[in-house]
BAKELUM-87806 format. One record per residue: residue in three letters; z, y, x of N, C-alpha, C in turn. Coordinates in steps of 0.05 Angstrom, whole numbers, plus 5000, padded with zeros to 4 digits. Example, Ala and Ser with C-alpha at 12.3 -4.5 7.8 and 13.67 -1.06 7.14 Angstrom:
BEGIN
ALA515648865264515649105246515649345264SER514249555257514349795273515750015258
//
This chain:
BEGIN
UNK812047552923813647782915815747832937UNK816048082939818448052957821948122952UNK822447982972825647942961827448142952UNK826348432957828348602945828148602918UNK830448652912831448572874830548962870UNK828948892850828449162844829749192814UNK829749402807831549412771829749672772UNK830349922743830450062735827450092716UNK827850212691826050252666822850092685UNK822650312703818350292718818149952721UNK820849772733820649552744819949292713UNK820249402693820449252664817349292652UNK815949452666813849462651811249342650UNK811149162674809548972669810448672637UNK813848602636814548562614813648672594UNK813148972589813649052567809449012558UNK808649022577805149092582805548802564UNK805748552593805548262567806748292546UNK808248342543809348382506806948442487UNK806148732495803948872479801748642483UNK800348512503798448282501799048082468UNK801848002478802347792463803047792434UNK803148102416803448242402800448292389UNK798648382406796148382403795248072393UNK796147902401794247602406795347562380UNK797747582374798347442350797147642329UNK796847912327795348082307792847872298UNK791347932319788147742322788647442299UNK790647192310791347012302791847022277UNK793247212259795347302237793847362216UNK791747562222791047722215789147662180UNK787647472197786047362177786947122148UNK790447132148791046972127790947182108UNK791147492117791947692084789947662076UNK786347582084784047602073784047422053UNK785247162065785546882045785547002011UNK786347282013787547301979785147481973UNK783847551988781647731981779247661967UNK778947701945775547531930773347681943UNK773247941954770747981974770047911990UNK772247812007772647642028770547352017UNK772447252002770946881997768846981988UNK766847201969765147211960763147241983UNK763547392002762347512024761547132048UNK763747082044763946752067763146552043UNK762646602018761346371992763046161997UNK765346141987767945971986769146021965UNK768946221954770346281932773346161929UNK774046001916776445971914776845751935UNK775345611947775845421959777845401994UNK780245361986782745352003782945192021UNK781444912015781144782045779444922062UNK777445102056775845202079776745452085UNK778845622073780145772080782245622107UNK784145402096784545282118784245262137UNK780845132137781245092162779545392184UNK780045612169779345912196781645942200UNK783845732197785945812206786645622225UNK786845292213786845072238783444962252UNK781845162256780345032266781145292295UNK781445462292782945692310786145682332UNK787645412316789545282321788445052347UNK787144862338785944692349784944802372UNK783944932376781645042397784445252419UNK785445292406789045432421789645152430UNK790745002424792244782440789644662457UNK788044602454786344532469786144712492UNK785344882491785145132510787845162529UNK790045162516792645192530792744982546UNK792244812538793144562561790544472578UNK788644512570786344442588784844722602UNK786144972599784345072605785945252621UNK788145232626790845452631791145602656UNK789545222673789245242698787145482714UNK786145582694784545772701786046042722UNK787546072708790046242721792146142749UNK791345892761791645802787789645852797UNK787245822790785345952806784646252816UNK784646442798783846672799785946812798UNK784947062796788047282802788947282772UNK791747292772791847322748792047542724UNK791547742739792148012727788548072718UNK786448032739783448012725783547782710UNK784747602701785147372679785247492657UNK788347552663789347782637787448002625UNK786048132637785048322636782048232617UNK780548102635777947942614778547742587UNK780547582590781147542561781647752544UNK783347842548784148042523781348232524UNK780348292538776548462535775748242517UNK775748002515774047762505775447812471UNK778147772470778547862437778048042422UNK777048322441776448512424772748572420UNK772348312431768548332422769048102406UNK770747952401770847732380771447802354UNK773048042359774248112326772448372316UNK770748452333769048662332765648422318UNK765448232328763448152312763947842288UNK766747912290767747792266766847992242UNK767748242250767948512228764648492218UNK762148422241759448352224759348182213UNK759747982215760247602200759747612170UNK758147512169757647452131757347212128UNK757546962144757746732137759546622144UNK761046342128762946202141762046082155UNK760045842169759445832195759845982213UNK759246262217759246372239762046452243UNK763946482217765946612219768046402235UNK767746192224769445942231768145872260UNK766045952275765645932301767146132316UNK766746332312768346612326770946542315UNK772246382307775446322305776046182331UNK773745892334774045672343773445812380UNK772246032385771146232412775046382411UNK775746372388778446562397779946442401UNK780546212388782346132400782145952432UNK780145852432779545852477780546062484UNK779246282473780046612489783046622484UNK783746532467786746642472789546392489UNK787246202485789246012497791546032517UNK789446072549791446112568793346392571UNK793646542546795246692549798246662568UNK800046492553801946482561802046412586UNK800346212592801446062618800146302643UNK797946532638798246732653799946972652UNK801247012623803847052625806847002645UNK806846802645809046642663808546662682UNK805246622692804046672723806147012735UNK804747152717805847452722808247522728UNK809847332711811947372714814847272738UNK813546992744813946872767813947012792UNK811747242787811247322820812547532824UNK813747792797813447952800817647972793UNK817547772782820747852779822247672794UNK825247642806826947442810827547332788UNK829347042804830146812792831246942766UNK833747152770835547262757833847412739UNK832347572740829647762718828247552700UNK827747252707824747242693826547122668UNK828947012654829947022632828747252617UNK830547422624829647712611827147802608UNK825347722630822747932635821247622605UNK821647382614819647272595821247192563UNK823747342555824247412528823147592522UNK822047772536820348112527819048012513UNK817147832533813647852521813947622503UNK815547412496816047162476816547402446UNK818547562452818447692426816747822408UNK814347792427811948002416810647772401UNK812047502397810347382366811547452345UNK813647452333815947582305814847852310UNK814748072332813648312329811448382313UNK808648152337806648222325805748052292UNK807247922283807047792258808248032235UNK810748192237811848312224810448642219UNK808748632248807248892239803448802233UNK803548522245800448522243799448472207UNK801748372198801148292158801148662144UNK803048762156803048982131799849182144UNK799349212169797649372180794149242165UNK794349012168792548792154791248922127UNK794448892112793848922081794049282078UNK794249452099794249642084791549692097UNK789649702116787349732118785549642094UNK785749392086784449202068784949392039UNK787549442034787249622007785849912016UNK785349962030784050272033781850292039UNK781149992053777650102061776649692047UNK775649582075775449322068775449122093UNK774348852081775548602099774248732119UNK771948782124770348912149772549062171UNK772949232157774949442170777249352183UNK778249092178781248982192779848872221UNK777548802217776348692241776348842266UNK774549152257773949362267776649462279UNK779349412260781249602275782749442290UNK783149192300783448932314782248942340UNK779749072336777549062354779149312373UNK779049572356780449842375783249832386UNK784349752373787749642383787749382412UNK785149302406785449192446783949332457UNK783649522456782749752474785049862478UNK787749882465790049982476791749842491UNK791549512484792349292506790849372534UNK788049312527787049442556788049562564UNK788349922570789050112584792250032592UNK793149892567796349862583797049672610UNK794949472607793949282636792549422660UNK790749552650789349792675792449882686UNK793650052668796750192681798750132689UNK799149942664802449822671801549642697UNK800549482699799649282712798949312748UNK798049672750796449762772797649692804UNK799849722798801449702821802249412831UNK801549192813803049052817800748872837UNK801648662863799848572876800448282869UNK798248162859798247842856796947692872UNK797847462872796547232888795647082869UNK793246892881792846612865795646482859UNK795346262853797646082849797045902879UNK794545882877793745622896794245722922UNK795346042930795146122950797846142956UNK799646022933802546142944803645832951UNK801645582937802645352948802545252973UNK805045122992805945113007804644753013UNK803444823035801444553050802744323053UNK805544433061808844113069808643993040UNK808744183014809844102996808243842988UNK807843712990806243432982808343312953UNK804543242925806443142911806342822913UNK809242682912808642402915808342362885UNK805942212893804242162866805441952858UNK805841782864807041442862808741522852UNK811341672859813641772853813641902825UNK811242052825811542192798811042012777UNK808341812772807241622758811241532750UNK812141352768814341242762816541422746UNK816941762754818941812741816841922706UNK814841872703813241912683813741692657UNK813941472683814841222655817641202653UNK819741322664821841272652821941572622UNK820041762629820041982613818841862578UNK817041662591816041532563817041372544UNK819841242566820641102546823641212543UNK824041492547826241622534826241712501UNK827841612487827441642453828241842451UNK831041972466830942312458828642412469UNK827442492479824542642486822542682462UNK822042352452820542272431821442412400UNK824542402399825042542381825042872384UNK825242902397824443272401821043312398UNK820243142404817343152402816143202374UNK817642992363816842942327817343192319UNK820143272328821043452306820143742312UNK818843732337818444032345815544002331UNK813943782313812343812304811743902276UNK814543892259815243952241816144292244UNK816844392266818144662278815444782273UNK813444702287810044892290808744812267UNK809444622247808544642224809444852204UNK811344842199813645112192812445262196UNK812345442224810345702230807645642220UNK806245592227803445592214802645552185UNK804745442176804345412151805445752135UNK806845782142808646112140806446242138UNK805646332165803146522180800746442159UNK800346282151796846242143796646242108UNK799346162104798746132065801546302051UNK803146432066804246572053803546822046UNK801546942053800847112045798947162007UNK797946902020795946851987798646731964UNK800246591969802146581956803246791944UNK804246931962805347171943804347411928UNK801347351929799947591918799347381890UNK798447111902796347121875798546901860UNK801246841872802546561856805946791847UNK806246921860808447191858808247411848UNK805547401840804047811835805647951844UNK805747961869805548151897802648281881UNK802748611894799348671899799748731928UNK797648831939797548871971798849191972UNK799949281973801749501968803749431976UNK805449241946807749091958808048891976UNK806148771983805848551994805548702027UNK804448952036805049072062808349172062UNK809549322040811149352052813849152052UNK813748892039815648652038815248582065UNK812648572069812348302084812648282110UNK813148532126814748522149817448392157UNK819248452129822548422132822548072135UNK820647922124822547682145820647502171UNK820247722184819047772205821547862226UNK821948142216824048262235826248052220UNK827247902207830147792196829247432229UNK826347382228826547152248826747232277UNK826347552276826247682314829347682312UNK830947722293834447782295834947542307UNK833347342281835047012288834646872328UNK832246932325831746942352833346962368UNK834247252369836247382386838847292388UNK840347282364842347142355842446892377UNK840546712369840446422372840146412398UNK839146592416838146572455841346542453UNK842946792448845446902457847846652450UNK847746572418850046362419849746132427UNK846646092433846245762440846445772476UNK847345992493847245992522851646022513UNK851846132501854946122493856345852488UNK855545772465856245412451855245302473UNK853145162484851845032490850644672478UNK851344752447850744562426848244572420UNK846144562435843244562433841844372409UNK842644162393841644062378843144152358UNK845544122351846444262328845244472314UNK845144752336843645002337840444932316UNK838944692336836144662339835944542301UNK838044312308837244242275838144382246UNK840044482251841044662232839044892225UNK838044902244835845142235833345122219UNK832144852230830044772215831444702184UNK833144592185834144522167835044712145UNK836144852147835845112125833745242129UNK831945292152829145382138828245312116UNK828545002115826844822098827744922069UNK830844922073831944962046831545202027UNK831845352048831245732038827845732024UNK825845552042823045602027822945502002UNK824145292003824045161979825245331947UNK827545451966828745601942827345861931UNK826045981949822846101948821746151930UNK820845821923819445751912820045701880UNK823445701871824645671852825246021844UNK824746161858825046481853822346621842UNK822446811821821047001808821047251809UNK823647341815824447601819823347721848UNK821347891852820047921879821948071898UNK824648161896826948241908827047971922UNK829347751902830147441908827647371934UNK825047361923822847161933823047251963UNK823947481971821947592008825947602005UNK828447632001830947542012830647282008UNK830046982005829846772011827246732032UNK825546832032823546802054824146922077UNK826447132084827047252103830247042113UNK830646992096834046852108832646512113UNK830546412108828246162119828146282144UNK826546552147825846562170826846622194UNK829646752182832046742208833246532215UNK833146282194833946022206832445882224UNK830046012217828245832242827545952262UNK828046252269828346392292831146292303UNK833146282286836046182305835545872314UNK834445802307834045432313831645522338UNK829245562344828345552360828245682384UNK830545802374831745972404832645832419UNK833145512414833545392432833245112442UNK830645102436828944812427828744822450UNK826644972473826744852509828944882515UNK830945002513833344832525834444572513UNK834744522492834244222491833244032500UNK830044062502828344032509828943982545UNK830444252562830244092588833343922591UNK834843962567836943732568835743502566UNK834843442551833743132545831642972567UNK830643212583827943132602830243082632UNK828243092654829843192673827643312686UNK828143432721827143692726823843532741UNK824543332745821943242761819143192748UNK819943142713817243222704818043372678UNK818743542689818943852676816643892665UNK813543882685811444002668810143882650UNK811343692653809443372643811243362611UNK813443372615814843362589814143602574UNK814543922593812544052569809544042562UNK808543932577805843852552805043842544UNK806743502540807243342522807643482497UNK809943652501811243772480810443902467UNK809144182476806844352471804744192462UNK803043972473801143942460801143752432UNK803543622422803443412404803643662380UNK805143872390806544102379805244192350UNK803044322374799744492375798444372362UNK796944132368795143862355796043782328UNK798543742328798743672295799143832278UNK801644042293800844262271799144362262UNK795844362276794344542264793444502247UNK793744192226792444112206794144182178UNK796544332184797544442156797144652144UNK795444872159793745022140792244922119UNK790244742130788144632111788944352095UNK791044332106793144112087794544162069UNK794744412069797144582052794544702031UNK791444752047789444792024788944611999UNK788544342008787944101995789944151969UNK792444091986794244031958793844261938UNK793344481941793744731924790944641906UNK788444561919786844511906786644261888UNK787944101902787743821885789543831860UNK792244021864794143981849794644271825UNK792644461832792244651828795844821827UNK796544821845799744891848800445071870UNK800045241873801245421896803645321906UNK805245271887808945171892808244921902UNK807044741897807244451911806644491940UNK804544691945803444641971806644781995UNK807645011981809645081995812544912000UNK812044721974815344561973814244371991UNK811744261991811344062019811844212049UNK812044472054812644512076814744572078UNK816244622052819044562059820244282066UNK819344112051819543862053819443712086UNK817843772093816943742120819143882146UNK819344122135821744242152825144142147UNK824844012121828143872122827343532134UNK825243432132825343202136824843172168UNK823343422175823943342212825843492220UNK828243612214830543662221831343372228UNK832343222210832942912210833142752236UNK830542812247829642642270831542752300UNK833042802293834543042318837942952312UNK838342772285840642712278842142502294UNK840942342311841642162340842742312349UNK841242642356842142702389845342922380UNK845742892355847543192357849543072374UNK851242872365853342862393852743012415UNK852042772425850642842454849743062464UNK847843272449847343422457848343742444
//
């Protein structure tokens, strides 16, 4: 890239292009928990009520994302990254296009396990993009754009979901999944056109040699750091929280709240946009304070509390203002988990500590969809399965109770 600092609206819009990607990705991702409540849906996939195998089209799609992200990311050091960008996102919209034919759960739960590979290396060709195309001083800003497009695309991908689904059917959410990355496309063809990229491998510098010996060694002092290990745990309790949110709150509130999908599109945005506020909030006072674990645990920590209380509410006003003031606690708490995160590490295995981090993250969380199935089935309890993920979100707050001094 070159060194002149460029600014004004035209210079933001490769930001704003990844946003819409990452907005899209999470639609795709999101999309398929409003079906969870649908009986044509399970009739159509012959599951009928059965919630662990709902589950797992949600963590077997998880799994195949962390996998992909970390093993496969590298793809985007090799190739350009803007034709990266460009054929994935083509690749999600023939996935959700012959999802929309799918009449079996086999096949359906395969084309999850194909999307989530396809969606994996998103981010990290995200960052590629962004690296090249903005300064030191821009890529804060330029990579909060496109980060915000998950609370975005979660707050508009549930109500758009459920109001297709009440008007036509499960078929049809697929189909219109499928046309909406045809509008990611064109915004990559455009926003994107001007911009000239390099490999990665082409911008690395021949002197730079890594001392490998050197790294191995600062690797094991990284392993046997216990703050690291505790951010680890607890950021696993953080991505359990979300996924658990994303994949069974929706069947909750229709079939354990009598929500119908009416109300349930137009609630179910607001604590979506209440976790993009907390977000915001939380970037701004945790670069102000600079109390990064306080911030980090306090947040999980009334997440936990607010679902739970949730779960003690009937009044469908109460139920989505306690699910929205959960979800601004855990947008203000994770607004500042990698900065914690590079407090506790140091800069020489920066990549190595994220990961780590990312992948213990990714990997464990993905089994609380279909964990959160079991119990509902074993215990026949909607509320149990949600107070365990509340449970889970106050008890790995905890693990972060070492570092508040300190950090």
């Amino acid at each position: 890239m070159s060194n002149e600092v460029k600014s004004g609206w035209k210079h933001w819009v490769p930001a704003f292009v990844l946003m819409v990607c990452v907005v899209l990705a999470f639609f795709d991702k999101i999309s398929i928990a409003v079906l969870f409540a649908d009986p044509t849906f399970q009739g159509a996939m012959e599951i009928a009520e059965n919630k662990a195998k709902l589950g797992w089209l949600m963590t077997s799609f998880l799994l195949a994302y962390g996998f992909s992200s970390v093993f496969l990311s590298f793809l985007g050091d090799i190739f350009d990254p803007k034709k990266m960008l460009f054929w994935s996102v083509a690749s999600w919209g023939v996935l959700m296009l012959c999802m929309g034919f799918t009449t079996s759960y086999a096949g359906m739960l395969f084309l999850r396990i194909l999307l989530g590979l396809a969606e994996g290396p998103l981010f990290a060709l995200a960052y590629t993009i962004v690296k090249q195309t903005y300064t030191d001083r821009q890529q804060a800003r330029a990579s909060t754009m496109f980060l915000l497009g998950t609370p975005i695309g979660a707050f508009l991908g549930f109500p758009i979901t459920a109001a297709v689904l009440a008007k036509y059917d499960w078929h049809t959410t697929f189909f219109v999944m499928a046309a909406l990355t045809l509008v990611a496309l064109f915004a990559i063809i455009i926003g994107l056109r001007d911009l000239k990229l390099k490999k990665t491998i082409e911008l690395q510098s021949t002197s730079k040699r890594v001392n490998f010996k050197g790294h191995i060694q600062n690797t094991k002092v990284l392993l046997q750091n216990r703050s690291f290990w505790l951010v680890c745990i607890f950021n696993i309790a953080l991505m359990t929280y979300l996924w658990g949110l994303n994949s069974w709150v929706p069947s909750y509130l229709i079939q354990d709240k009598g929500f119908n999908l009416k109300e349930f599109g137009m609630y179910s945005s607001l604590p979506f946009i209440a976790m993009l506020i907390g977000e915001i909030v939380g970037a701004f006072l945790s670069d102000k304070t600079g109390r990064r674990a306080i911030q980090v645990f306090g947040g999980l920590l009334v997440a936990g509390i607010f679902m739970y209380v949730m779960v003690l509410m009937t009044d469908p006003i109460l139920v989505i203002a306690a699910m929205s003031f959960s979800a601004m606690a855990w947008g203000f708490g994770v607004a500042s988990v990698f900065a914690l995160l590079a407090r506790v590490t140091t800069a020489d295995v920066g990549a190595t500590a994220g990961g780590i981090f990312n992948g213990m993250g990714n990997f464990a969380s993905a089994i609380a969809p279909v964990l959160i199935g079991y119990i509902v089935m074993q215990t026949h309890s909607f509320n149990l399965g949600i107070t365990f993920l509340a449970a889970v979100a106050v008890l790995g707050s905890f693990f972060l109770l070492p570092l508040l001094k300190r950090y």
